[in-house]
C-alpha positions as CSV (number, residue, x, y, z in Angstrom):
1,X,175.8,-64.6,-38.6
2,X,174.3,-67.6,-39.9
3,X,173.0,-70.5,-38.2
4,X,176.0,-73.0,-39.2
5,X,178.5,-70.2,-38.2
6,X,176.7,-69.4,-35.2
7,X,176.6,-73.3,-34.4
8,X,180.4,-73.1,-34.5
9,X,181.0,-70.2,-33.2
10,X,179.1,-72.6,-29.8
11,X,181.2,-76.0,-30.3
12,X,184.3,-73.9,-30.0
13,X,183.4,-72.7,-26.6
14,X,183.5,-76.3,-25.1
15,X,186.4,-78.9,-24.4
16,X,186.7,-80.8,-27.9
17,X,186.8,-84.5,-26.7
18,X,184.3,-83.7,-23.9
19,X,182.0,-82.3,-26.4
20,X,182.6,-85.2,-29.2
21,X,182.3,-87.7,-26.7
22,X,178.6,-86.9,-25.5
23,X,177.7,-86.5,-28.8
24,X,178.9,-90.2,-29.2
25,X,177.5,-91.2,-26.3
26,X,173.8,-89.7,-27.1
27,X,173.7,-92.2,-30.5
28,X,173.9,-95.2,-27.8
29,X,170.2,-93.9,-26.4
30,X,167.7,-95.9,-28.1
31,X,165.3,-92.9,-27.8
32,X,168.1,-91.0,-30.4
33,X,167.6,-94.0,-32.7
34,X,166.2,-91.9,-35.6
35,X,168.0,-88.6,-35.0
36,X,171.4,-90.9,-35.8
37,X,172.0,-88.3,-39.0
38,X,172.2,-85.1,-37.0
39,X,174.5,-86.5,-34.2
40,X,177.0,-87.9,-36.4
41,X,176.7,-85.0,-38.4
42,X,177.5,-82.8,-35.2
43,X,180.0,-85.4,-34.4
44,X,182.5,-85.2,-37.3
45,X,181.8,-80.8,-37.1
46,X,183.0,-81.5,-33.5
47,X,186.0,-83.6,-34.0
48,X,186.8,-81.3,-36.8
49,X,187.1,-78.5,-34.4
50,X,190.2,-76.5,-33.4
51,X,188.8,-75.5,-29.3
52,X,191.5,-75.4,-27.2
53,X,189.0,-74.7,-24.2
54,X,188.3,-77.3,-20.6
55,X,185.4,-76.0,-20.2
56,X,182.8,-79.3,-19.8
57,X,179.6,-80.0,-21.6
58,X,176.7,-79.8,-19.0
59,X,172.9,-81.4,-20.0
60,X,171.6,-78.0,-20.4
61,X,174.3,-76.8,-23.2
62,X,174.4,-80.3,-25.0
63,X,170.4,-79.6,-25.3
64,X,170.7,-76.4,-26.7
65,X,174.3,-77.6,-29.2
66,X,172.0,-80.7,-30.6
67,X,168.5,-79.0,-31.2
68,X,170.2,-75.8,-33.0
69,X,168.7,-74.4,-36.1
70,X,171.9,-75.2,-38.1
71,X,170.8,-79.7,-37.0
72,X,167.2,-78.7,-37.7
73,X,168.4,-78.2,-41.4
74,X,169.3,-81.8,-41.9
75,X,166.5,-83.7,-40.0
76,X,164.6,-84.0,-42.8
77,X,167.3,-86.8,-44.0
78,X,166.3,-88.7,-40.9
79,X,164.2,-91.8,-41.6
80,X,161.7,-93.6,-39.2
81,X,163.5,-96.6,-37.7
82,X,163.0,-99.8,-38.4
83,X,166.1,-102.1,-37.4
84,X,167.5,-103.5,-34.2
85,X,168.8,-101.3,-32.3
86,X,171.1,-103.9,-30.4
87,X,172.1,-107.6,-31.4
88,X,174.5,-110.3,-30.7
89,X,177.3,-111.6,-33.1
90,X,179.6,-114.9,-31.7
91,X,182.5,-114.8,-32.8
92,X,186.1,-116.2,-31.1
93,X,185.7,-115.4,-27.5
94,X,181.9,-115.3,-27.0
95,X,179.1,-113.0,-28.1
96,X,179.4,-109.8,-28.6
97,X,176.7,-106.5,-28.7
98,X,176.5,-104.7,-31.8
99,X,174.7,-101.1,-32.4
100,X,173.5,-101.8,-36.6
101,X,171.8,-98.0,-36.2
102,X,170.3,-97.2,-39.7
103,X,173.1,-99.8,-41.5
104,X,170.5,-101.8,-43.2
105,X,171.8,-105.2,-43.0
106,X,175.7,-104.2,-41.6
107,X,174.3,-107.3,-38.9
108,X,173.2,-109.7,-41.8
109,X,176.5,-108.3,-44.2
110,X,179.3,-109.4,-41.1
111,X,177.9,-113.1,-40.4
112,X,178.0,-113.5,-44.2
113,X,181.6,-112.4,-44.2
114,X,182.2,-114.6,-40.6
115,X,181.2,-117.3,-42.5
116,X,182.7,-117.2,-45.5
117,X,186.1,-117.0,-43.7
118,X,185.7,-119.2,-40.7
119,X,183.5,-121.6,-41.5
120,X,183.6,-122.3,-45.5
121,X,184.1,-125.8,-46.7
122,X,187.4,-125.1,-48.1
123,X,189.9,-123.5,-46.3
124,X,190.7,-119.4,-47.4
125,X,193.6,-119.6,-49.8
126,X,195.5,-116.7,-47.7
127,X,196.4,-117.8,-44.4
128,X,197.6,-114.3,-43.9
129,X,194.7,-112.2,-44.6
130,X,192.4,-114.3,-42.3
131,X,195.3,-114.2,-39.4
132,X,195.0,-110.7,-39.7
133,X,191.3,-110.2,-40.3
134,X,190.4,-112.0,-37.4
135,X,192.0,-109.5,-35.1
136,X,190.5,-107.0,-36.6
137,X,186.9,-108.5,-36.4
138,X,188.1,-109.7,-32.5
139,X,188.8,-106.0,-31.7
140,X,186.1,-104.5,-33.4
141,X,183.4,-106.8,-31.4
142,X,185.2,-106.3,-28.2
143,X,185.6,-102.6,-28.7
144,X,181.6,-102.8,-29.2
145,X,180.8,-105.3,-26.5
146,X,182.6,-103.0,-24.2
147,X,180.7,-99.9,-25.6
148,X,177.6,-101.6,-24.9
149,X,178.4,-102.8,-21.2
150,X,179.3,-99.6,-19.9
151,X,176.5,-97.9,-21.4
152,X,174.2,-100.2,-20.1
153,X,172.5,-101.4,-23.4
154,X,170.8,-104.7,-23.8
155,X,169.8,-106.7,-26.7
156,X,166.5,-105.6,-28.4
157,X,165.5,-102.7,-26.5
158,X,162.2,-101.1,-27.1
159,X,162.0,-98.1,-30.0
160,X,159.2,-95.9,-29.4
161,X,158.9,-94.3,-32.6
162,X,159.5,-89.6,-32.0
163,X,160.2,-89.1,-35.8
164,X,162.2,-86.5,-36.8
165,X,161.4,-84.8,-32.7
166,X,164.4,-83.2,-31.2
167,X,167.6,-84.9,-29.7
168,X,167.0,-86.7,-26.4
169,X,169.2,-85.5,-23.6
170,X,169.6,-87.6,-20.6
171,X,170.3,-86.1,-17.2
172,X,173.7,-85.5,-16.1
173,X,174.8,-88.8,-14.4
174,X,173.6,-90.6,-17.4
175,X,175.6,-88.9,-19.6
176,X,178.5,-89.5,-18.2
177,X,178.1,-92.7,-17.9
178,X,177.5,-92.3,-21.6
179,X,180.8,-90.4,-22.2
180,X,182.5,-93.0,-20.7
181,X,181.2,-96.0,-22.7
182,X,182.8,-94.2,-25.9
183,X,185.9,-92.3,-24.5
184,X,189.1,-94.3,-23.8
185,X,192.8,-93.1,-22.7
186,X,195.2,-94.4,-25.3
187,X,196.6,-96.9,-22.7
188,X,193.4,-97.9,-21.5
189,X,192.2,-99.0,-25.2
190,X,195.9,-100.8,-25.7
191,X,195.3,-102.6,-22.3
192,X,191.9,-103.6,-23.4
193,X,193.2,-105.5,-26.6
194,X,196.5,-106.7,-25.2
195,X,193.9,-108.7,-22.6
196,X,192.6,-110.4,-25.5
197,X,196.2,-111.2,-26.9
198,X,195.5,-108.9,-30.0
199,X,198.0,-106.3,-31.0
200,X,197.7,-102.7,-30.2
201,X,197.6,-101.6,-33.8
202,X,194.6,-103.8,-34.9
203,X,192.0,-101.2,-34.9
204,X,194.1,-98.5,-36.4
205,X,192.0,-99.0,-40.0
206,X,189.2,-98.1,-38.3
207,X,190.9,-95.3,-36.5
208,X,191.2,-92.0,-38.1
209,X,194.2,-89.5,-37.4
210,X,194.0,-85.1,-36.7
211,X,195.5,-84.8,-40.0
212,X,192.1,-86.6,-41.6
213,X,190.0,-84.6,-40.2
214,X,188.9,-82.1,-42.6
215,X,185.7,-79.9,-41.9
216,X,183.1,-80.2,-44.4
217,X,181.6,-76.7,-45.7
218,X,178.1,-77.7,-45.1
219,X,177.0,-79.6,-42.3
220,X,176.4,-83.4,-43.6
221,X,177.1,-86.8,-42.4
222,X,181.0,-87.2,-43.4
223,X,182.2,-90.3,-45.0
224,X,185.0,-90.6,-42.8
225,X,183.4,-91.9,-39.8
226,X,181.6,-94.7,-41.5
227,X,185.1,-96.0,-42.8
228,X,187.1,-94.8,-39.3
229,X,184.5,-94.4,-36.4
230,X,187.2,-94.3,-34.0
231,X,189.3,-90.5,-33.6
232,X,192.7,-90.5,-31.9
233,X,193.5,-86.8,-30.4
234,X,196.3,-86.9,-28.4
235,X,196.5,-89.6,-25.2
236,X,192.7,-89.6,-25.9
237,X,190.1,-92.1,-28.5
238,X,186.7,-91.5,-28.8
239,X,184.5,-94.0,-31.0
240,X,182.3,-90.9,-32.3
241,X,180.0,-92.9,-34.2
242,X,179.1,-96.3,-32.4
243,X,176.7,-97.3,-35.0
244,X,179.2,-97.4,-37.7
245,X,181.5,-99.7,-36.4
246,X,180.2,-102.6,-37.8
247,X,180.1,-100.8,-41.7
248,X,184.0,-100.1,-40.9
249,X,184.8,-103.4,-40.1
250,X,183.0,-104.6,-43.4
251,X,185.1,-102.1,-45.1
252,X,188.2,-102.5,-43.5
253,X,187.6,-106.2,-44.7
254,X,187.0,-106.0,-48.2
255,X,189.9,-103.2,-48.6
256,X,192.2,-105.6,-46.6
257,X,191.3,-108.2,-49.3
258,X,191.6,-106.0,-51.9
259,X,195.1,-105.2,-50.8
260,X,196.5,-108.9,-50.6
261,X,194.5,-109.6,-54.1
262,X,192.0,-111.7,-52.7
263,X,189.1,-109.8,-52.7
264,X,187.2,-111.7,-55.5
265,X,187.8,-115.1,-53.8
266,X,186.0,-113.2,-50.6
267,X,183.0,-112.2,-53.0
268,X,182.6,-115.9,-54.2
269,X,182.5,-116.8,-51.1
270,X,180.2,-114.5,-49.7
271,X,177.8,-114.8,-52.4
272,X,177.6,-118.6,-51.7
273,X,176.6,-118.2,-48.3
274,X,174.3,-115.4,-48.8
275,X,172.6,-117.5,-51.2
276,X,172.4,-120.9,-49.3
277,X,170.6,-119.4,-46.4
């Protein structure tokens, strides 16, 4: 039995969501900064599982899942880290905490966008597609401004730099605190946006389905969850990688544009106020 198979073989013993959702809730640790690769790696194997089991994930067995032989493979992908971990974007409603992780300049790349939307000279030629992109953008942040409140995270934090070291593990009543800053009931997330007069729907491009969940033969980082961060299972939504929201929203964005045929006005613009900074 090899190590992958043998890693496998251990996520199938566990409750799925349980599992997936302390895995999410390790990447919002600062101390996990650099190890971002093999959780989200873990992450999507997780979500790609098929476990049928309620059997809970306890401190000890998360321990042993994260710093397995099959992660130990891929932490040589893992770079030293050198962003914020936390920051602050304003936007309609307030300021809201975003997790960047190793997205060089997602931060920078969504007040560009912000800008060229909101607060260009000129109005946006399609009414439409900034109606709709600003309830996307509103969710997003509040989704992460939640994220960030229940987990406890401020802006800033300290990174003391354990390269390439193994996966922190916080004690029990930690991580469910984490757990919880990542897991939502279907109707808990719908209440959430309906408070903020958005529409249920307006994070499904961000959200990905069980039928597009497809495991990977190797164990990698999956595309998927830097498009759709956020998995539906059942009555249950985990955001599985928090540090990818922001690239999703970006995407979601420019494929929203490119869908309504405006996607070259948004680069103009965009280039403009990257440019006049």
């Amino acid at each position: 039995m090899n190590d992958l198979t043998t890693l496998d073989k251990a996520i199938s013993g566990f409750d799925r969501i349980d599992l997936l959702s302390a895995i999410a809730g390790l990447q919002l640790l600062p101390e996990n900064a650099e190890r971002i690769v093999r959780l989200e790696a873990l992450a999507y194997r997780v979500a790609c599982g098929q476990s049928n089991r309620s059997r809970k994930v306890a401190p000890h067995s998360l321990g042993q899942l994260c710093n397995s032989p099959a992660l130990g493979t891929i932490a040589h992908a893992e770079d030293p880290f050198d962003n914020v971990f936390c920051e602050e974007i304003s936007f309609y409603g307030g300021s809201y905490r975003v997790l960047p992780g190793i997205n060089e300049h997602a931060t920078f790349i969504l007040k560009r966008i912000l800008e060229s939307l909101f607060f260009h000279r000129d109005g946006f030629p399609d009414q439409e597609y900034v109606r709709v992109a600003a309830r996307v953008i509103r969710g997003t942040l509040a989704l992460s401004e939640r994220i960030c409140a229940t987990a406890g995270i401020t802006r800033n934090p300290a990174i003391e730099s354990r390269f390439q070291e193994n996966i922190v593990i916080p004690n029990g009543t930690l991580l469910t605190q984490l757990k919880s800053a990542v897991r939502f009931s279907r109707a808990g997330l719908d209440l959430l946006l309906r408070n903020l007069d958005l529409p249920v729907d307006c994070l499904q491009p961000l959200t990905a389905n069980k039928e597009e969940l497809q495991p990977e033969v190797d164990l990698q980082i999956s595309g998927l969850l830097s498009r759709k961060p956020i998995i539906a299972v059942g009555t249950d939504v985990v955001v599985s990688s928090p540090t990818e929201l922001l690239p999703a929203l970006r995407n979601a964005l420019i494929a929203l544009a490119q869908d309504r045929g405006v996607a070259d006005e948004l680069a103009d613009r965009f280039g403009s106020a990257t440019w006049q900074l």
